[in-house]
N, C-alpha and C positions, 0 to 999 in steps of 0.2 A: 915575447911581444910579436917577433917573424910568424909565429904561426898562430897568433889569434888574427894579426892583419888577414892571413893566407885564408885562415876560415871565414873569415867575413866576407873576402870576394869573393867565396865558391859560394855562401848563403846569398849572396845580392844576388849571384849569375845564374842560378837558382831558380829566386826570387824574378829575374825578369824572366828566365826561359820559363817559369808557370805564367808568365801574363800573356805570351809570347803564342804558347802552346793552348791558350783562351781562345786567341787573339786571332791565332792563324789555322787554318783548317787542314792546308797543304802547302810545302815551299816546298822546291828544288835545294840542291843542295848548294847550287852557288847563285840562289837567289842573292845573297846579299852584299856584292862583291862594287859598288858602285855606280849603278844600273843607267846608262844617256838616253840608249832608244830604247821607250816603254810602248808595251799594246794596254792599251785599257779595253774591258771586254763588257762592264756596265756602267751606265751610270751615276753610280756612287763613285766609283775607282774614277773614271774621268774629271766629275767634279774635283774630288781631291788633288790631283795632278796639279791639274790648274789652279786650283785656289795655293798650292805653291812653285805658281811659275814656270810648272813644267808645260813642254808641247809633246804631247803623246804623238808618237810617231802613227798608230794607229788607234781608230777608236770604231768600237762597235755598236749601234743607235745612233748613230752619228747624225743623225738628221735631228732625232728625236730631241739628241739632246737639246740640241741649238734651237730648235722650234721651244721645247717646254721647259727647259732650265735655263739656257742661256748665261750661266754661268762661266767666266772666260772665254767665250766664244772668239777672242780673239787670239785666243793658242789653240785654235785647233783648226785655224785657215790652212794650214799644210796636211791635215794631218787624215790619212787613208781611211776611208768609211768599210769597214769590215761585217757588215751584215747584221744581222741581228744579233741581238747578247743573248738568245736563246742556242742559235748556230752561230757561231761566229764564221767566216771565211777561212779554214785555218791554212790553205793554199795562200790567198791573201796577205796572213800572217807570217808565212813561212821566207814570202819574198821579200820583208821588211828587215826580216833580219834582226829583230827586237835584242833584246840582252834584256830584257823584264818582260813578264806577261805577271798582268793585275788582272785578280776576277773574286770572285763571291762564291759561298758554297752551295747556295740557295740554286745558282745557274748553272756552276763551272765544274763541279766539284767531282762530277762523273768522267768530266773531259780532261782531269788532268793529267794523266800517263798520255793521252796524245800532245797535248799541250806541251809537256816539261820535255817534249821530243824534239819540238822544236826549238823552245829556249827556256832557260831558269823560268818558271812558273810559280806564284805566289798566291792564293785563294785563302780570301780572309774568313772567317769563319760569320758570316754573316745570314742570319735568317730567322724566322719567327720564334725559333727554339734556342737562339741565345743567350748562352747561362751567362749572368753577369752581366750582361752590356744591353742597353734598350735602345731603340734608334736614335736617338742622341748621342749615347756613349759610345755606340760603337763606330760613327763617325769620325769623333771627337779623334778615339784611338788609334783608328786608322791612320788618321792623320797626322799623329805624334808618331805610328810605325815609320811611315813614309817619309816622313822627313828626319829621322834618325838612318833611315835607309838610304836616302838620298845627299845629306850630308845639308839640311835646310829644317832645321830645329827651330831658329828662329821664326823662320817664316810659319812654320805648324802651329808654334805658340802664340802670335799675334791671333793668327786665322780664328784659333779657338777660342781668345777670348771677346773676340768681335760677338762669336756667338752666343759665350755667357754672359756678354752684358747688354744684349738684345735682349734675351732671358728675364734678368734682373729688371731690366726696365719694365717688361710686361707683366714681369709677378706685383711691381711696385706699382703698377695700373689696378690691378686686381686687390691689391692691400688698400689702397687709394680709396676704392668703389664699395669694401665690405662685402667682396664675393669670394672669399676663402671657404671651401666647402660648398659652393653654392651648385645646383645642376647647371654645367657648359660643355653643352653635346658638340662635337666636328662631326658633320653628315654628309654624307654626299645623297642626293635624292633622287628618288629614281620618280623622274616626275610620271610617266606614262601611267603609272603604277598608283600613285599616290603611297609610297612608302618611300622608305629612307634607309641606307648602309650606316651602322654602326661600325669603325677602324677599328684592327686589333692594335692595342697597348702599347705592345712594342715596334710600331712604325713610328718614324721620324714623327707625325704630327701627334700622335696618340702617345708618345714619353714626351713629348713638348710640352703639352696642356697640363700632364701628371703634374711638370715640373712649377706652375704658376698657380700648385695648392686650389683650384678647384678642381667639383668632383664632377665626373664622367657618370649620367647616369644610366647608361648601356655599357658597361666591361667588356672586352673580351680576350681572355690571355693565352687562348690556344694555339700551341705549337703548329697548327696541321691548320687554322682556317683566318684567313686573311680579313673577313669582316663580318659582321650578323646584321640580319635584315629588322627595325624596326619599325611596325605595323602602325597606320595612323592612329589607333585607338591608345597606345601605349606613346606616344607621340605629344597626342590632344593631351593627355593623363597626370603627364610631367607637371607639377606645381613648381612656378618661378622657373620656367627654361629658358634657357639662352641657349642660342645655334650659333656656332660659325658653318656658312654652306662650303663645301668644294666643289667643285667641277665644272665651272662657269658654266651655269645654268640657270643667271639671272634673270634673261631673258625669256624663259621659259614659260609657256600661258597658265603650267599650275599657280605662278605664283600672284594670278591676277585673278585666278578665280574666287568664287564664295566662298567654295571651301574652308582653301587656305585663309585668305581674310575673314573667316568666324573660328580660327584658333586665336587661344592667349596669346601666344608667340608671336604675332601677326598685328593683334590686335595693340600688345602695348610694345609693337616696332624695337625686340629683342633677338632680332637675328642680322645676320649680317652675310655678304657673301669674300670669301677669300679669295685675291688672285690669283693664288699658286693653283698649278694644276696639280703640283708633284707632292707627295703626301707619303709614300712605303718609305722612303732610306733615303739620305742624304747627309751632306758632310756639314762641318759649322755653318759654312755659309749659304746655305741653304737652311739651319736652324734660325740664323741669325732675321733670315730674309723673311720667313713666317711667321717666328718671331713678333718683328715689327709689325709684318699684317694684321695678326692677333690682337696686339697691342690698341690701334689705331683701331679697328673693329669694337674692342668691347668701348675704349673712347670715345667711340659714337652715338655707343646703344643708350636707349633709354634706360634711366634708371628704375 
């Protein structure tokens, strides 16, 4: 009985070092020792922080984030603006003194032998060629990592499910409406232009949408390109489309032209524009938050 118990926890420990070895792109070796003062070096790693309570001693975007996510903005009034998440300050970082460095493979992932030099370094495996996890999930995960890291499981768990049942509510909008399979593109538009960015799939807003059972009728699931350009003619083409716009660019004079108002779209007032600016990766609470937008969006549209 001592050595079936003994085999089951080396299969569980296993079992979580492959979610783990998904999950994560690069740790330190004593990444996981209790971690007080964390650097966060994008974004993503920031939001999560805060969505459990933590105050990143340092964060990199730091303006950005507070201007476009605003996401805890009130844990991060102490906390050092480290330069861009492309360069982070690692002088900057060095004088903090961290005991955690948080970052992404997409940004960090070349810098981590200098990084892990100056403190435990952790880079989650995040980016367009994520096996297993779409920008939903791999938020989600992060955020169960970090708070099993951090000794705040609870708080992970609430978070995440604020975001699945923002989720639910907006598939249950879309069930509601008889739009299961139906064409509901997210565009960002390049108005000068008269076209439109089609999102790659695995961004936060592109697995959102997957998740509320309509279809996206522009795909795009490649590893290597962040979005595809769709032409007005393929646009005009679409039967029964609905748009949610991004990029607040309501105000914009394409959308008061003729043009625009001699498309169907336009015509039978099936489009809508989203608050969020923020659209590649985000944590629950940012799924939760666009989410809602979505939700309240197609509740408006005409039917």
């Amino acid at each position: 009985m001592r050595l079936v118990c003994c085999l089951l926890l080396v299969c569980l420990a296993q079992g979580a070092w492959a979610i783990d070895a998904q999950l994560v792109a690069r740790q330190s070796a004593g990444a996981g020792e209790a971690p007080q003062r964390i650097v966060s070096l994008d974004e993503l790693s920031t939001e999560l922080l805060v969505s459990l309570g933590i105050e990143p001693v340092g964060v990199a975007n730091l303006a950005s984030y507070r201007r476009y996510i605003g996401i805890g903005n009130d844990l991060l009034e102490r906390s050092v603006a480290l330069g861009s998440a492309q360069q982070p300050n690692l002088e900057a970082i060095a004088r903090l003194k961290p005991d955690l460095i948080v970052g992404v493979a997409y940004l960090h992932l070349p810098l981590f032998e200098r990084l892990d030099g100056l403190a435990p370094t952790l880079i989650y495996q995040v980016s367009l060629a994520s096996a297993g996890y779409d920008g939903v999930a791999i938020g989600e995960a992060m955020l169960a990592h970090l708070g099993r890291l951090t000794g705040r499981e609870a708080q992970a768990a609430a978070v995440i499910r604020e975001g699945q049942q923002a989720l639910a509510a907006a598939r249950q909008s879309v069930r509601e409406r008889d739009l299961q399979g139906e064409p509901v593109a997210v565009l960002y538009p390049l108005v000068q232009q008269g076209s439109f960015i089609a999102l790659n799939q695995q961004t936060l807003i592109g697995s959102l949408m997957n998740r509320l059972e309509v279809r996206s009728p522009w795909t795009l699931r490649s590893a290597h390109s962040l979005h595809r350009r769709i032409d007005m003619r393929s646009f005009a083409s679409e039967p029964g489309l609905r748009v949610l716009f991004i990029g607040g660019q309501e105000r914009a004079p394409f959308f008061a032209s003729p043009l625009w108002k001699a498309l169907p779209v336009a015509q039978q007032q099936r489009y809508a524009f989203l608050p969020t600016p923020y659209w590649t990766f985000g944590g629950p609470r940012s799924t939760a938050a666009i989410a809602t937008q979505v939700r309240e969006a197609i509740e408006a549209m005409n039917r």
